[in-house]
C-alpha positions in Angstrom: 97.1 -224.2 -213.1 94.7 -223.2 -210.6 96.0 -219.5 -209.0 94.4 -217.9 -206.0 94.6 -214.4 -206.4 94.7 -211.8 -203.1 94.6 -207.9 -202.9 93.5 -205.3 -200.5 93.2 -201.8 -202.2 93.4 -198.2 -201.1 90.0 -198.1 -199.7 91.5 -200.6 -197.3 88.3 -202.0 -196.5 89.1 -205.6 -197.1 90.4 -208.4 -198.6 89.4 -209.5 -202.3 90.1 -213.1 -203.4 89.7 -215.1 -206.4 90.5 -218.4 -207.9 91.0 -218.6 -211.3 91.7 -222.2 -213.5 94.5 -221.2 -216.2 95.4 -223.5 -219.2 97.7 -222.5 -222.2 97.8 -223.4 -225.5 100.3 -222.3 -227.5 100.2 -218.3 -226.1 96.3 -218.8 -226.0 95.4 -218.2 -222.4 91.7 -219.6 -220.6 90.6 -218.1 -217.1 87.8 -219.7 -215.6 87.0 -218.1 -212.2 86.1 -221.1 -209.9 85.6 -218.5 -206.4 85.0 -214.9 -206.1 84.6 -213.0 -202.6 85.3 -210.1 -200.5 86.0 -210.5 -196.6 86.1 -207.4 -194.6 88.9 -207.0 -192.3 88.0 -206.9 -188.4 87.2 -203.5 -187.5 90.1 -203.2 -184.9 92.4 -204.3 -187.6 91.3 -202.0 -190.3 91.6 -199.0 -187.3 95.0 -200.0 -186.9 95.9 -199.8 -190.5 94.0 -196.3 -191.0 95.7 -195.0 -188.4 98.9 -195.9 -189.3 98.7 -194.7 -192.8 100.1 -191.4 -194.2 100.1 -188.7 -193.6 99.8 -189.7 -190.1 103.3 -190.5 -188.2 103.8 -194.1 -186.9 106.8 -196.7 -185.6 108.3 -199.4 -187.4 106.9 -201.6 -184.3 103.4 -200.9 -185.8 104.8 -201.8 -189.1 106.2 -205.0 -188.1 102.7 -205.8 -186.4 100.6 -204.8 -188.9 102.5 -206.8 -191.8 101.9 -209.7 -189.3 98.6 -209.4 -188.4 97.6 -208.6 -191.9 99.5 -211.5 -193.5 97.7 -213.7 -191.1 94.0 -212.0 -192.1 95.3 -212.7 -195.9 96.0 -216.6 -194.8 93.1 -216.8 -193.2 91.3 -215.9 -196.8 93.6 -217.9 -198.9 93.4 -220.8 -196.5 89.0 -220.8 -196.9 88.9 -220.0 -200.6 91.3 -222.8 -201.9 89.5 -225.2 -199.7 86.5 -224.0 -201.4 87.7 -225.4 -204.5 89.8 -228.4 -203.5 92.6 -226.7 -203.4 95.2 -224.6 -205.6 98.6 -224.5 -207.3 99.7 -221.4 -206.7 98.8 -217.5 -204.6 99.5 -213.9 -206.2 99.0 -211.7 -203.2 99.0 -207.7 -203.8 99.4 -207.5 -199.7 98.1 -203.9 -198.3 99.8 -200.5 -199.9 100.8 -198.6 -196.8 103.1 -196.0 -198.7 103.6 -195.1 -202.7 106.9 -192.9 -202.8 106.8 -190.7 -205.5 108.6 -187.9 -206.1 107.7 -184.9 -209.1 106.9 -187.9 -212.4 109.0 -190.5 -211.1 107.5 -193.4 -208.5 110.6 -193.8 -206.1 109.4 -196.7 -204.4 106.5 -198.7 -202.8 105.6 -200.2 -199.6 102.5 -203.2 -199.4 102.6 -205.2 -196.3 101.1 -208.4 -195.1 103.7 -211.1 -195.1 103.1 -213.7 -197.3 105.0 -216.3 -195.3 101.8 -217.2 -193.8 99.5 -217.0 -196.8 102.3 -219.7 -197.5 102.2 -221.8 -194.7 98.6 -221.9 -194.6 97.7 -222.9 -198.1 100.9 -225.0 -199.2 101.3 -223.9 -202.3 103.8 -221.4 -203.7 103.4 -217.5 -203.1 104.2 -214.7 -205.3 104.3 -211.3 -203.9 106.0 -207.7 -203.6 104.6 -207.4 -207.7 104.9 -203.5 -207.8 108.2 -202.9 -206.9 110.3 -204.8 -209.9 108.3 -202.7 -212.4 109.6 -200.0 -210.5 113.2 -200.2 -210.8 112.7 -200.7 -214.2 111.8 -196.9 -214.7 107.9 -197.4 -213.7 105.1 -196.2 -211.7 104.4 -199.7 -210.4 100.8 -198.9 -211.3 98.6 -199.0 -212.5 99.6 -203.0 -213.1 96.2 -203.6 -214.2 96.6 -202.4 -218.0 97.7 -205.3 -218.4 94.8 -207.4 -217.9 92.9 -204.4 -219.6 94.9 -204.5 -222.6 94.4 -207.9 -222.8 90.4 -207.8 -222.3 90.6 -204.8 -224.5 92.7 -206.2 -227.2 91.2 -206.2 -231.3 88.2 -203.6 -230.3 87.4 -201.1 -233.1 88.1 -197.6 -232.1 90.2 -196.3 -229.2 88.3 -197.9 -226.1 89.3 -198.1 -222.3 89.1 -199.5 -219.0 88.3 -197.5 -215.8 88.7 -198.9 -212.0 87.6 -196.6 -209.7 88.9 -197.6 -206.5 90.0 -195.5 -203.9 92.2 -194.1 -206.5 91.0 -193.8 -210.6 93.1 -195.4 -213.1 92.5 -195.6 -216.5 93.8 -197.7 -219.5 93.2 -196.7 -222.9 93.9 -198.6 -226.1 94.0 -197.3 -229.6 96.9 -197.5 -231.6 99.3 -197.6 -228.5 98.6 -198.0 -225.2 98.5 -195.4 -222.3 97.7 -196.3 -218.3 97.8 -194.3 -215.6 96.1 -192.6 -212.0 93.8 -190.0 -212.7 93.2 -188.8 -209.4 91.1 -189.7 -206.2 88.0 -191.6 -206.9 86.3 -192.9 -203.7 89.4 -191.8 -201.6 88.2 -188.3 -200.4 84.8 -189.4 -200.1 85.6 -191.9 -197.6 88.0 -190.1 -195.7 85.4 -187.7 -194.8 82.5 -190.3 -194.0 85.2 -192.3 -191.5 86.1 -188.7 -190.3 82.6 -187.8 -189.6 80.9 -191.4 -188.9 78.3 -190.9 -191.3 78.3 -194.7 -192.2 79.5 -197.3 -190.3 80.3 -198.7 -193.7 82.7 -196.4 -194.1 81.7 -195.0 -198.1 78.8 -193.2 -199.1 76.6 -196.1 -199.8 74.0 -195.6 -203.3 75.0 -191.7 -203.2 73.1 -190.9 -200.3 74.7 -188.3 -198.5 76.0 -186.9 -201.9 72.4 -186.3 -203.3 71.3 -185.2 -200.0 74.2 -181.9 -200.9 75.0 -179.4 -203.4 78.2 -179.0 -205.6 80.6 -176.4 -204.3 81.9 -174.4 -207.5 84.7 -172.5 -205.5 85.7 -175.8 -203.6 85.6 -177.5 -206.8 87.3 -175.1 -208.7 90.2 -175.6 -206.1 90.1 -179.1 -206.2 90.6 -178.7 -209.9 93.3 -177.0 -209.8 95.7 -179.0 -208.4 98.8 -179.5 -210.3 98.7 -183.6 -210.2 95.5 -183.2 -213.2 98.3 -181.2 -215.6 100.9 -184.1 -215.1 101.6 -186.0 -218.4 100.8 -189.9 -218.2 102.4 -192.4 -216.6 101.8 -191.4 -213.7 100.8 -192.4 -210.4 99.6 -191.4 -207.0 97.5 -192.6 -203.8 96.5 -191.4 -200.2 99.9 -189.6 -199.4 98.5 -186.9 -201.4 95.2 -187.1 -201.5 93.9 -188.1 -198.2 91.7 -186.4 -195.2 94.1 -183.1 -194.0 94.1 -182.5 -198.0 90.4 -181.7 -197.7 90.7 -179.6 -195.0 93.1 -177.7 -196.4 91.9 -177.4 -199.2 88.3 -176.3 -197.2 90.6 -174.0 -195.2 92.0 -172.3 -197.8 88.0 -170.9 -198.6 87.5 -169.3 -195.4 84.0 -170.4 -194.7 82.5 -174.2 -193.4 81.1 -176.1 -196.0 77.9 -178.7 -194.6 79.3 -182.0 -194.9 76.7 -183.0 -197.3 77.7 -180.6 -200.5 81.4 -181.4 -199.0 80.6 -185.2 -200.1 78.7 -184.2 -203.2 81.3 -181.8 -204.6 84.2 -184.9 -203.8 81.6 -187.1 -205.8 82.0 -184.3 -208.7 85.7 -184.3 -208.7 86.0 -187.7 -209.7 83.1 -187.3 -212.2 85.3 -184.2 -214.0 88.5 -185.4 -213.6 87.8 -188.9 -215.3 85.2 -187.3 -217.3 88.1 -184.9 -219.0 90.4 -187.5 -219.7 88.1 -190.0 -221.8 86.8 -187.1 -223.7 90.6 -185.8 -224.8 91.3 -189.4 -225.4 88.6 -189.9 -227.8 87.5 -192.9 -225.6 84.1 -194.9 -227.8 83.8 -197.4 -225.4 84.4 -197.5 -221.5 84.2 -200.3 -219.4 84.3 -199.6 -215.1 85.2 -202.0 -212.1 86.0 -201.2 -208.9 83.9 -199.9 -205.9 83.2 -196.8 -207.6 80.4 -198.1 -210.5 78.2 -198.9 -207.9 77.6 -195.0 -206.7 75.1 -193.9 -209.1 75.9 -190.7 -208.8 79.1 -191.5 -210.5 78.1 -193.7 -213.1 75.3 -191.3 -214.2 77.2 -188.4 -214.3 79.7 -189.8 -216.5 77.2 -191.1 -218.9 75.9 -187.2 -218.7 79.4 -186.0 -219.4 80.0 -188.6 -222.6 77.4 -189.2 -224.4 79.8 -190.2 -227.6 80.9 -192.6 -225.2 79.5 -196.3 -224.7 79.5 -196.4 -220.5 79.1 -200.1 -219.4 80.3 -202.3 -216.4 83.9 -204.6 -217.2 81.6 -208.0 -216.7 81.0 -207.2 -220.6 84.6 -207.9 -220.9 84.3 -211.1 -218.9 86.5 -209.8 -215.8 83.7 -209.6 -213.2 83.4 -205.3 -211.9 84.0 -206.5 -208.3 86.7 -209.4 -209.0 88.4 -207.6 -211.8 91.4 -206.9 -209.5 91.8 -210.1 -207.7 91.7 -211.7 -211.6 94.4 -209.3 -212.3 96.6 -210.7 -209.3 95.4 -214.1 -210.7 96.7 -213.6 -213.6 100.2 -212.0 -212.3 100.7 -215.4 -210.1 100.2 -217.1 -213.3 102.6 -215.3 -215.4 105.2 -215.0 -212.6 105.3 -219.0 -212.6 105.8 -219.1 -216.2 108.2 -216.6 -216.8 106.1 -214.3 -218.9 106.4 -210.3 -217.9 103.0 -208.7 -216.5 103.7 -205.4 -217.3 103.5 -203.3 -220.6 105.5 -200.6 -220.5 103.2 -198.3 -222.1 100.8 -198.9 -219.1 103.7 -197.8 -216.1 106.2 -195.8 -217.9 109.0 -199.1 -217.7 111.6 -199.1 -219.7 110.8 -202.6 -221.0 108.6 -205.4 -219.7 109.8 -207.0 -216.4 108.8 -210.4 -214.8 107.1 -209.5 -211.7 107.2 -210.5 -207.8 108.7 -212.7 -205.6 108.1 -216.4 -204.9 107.6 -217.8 -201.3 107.7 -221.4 -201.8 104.8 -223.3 -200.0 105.0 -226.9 -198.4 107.2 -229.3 -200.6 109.8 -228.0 -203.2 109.6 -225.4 -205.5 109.0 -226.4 -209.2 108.3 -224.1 -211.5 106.6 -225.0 -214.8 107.5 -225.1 -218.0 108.3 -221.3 -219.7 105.7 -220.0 -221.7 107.2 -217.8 -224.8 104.3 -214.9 -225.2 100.9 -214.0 -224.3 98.9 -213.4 -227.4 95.4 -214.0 -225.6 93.0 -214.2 -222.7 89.6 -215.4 -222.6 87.8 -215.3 -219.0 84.4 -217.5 -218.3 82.8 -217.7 -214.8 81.6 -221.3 -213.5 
């Protein structure tokens, strides 16, 4: 089965797509990924969407637009990639996270727009979305849904090893003799909210560290950084840009009494994410970490955390076979898949859920809806590129 996978992720800075060729064999599951990409959304669309996100105030009439006008950007996507490989059998869209309700260490509910109605009608084929929400009501965080992947990438490694994405938000998984997954804290998210908020790059993230190595860390804003209470949370938990997000720098600037030059502001952001991940590989007695998202591409990062673990085997997630830049369109890949063949995507040591749950909901596309035949358990994945 050939499953287009589709996600947008809380750097909001585009769509990722993937196509991925599935086939089973008695619980022994094969990815081969077929198409890979990244298409940016227009720039008046991804102004919209900023502005409408928390924690600034807007109308269910820009709701209703933007679930539109996104869906139909996510079409558009779908529509070009499954042409690009002769078509496919079935979408897993993620959609656009516009809210993550949490309240104290329980996830409440979650919002991710961009109707999938139209990914529907564009490609034909079936459409699963709405994946987080199911895990949710079971007594999950809804996230981080990718331990599942990891644990399956991850699965039969000596030692107590881990998988870290750091996308606008950090989340880890770590396997040992259990399994923990979670959201660290803010990884690119501050960072970019301060070079949209002062134009430093039309880009909109601090592109090979520049502006960060161009500054100086900031021990007192650091040390308040640090301090917030989110870092002494026990895991599962989750979080996103209703907490950390541009007015939380500035309060958190504010609360020094003194301007800080925007270049040791971006620097000393760059640092939080460094510590905070940094701290919870080293009490998890991580040996081997392997790091996707936009995140392993900032230097500054990646060297810093090789600084702060050297008992610690640093590498990108292509070692695992999930490309570092696809890993999360793979991920929605593989939900589709599982979704279709009636085999839970979620562990609940990686979201806090009660018990496993199957996830989404199905959109048929352009003839009837048949489902395939059941598939009893999991046991593997292997994932090859063409």
């Amino acid at each position: 089965m050939r499953v287009l996978g589709l996600l947008s992720g809380t750097s909001h800075d585009g769509i990722d797509v993937t196509v991925v060729d599935f086939t089973e064999n008695d619980g022994m599951l094969r990815g081969e990924v077929l198409h890979s990409d990244s298409v940016p959304y227009a720039p008046e669309l991804r102004a919209r969407l900023v502005a409408a996100l928390p924690p600034a105030p807007t109308t269910l009439a820009e709701v209703c637009e933007l679930d539109t006008l996104i869906g139909q950007a996510f079409a558009d996507v779908a529509r070009d990639a499954a042409a690009s490989v002769g078509g496919v059998d079935a979408v897993c869209t993620h959609g656009q996270t516009v809210f993550h309700w949490v309240e104290g260490d329980h996830a409440r509910g979650t919002l991710q727009i961009g109707q999938p109605a139209w990914i529907a009608e564009a490609v034909g084929a079936p459409v699963v979305s709405d994946v987080r929400i199911r895990d949710i009501t079971a007594g999950g965080h809804g996230a981080p849904l990718v331990s599942f992947l990891d644990e399956l990438l991850l699965r039969g490694r000596a030692g107590i090893s881990a998988a870290l994405n750091l996308g606008g938000i950090a989340n880890i998984t770590i396997v040992g003799e259990g399994l923990s997954a979670y959201d660290i804290g803010p990884a690119n998210a501050l960072v970019d909210a301060i070079i949209a908020a002062y134009g430093l790059n039309p880009l909109g993230y601090d592109e090979d560290a520049r502006i960060a190595r161009a500054g100086s860390v900031d021990d007192d804003l650091l040390r308040a950084l640090l301090a917030d209470p989110y870092y002494a949370l026990a895991a599962p938990k989750s979080t996103g840009k209703e907490h950390f997000h541009l007015d939380y720098v500035r309060s958190q600037v504010a609360g020094l009494g003194r301007d800080i030059p925007v270049a040791d502001l971006v620097r000393t952001l760059t640092e939080l994410t460094v510590r905070t991940v940094a701290q919870d590989v080293r009490n998890a007695g991580v040996g081997f970490l392997a790091v996707s998202g936009g995140g392993c591409h900032n230097p500054l990062i990646m060297d810093g955390l090789r600084a702060a673990l050297p008992d610690t085997e640093v590498v990108l997630a292509d070692q695992l076979g999930a490309s570092a830049d696809a890993k999360e369109a793979i991920l929605f890949a593989l939900i589709g898949w599982c979704t279709m063949h009636g085999v839970a995507a979620v562990i609940p040591g990686g979201t806090g859920a009660r018990e496993p749950r199957i996830l989404g909901t199905i959109t048929p596309g352009a003839g009837p809806l048949r489902m395939p035949e059941p598939v009893a358990e999991l046991r593997s994945l292997v994932l090859t590129a063409r």
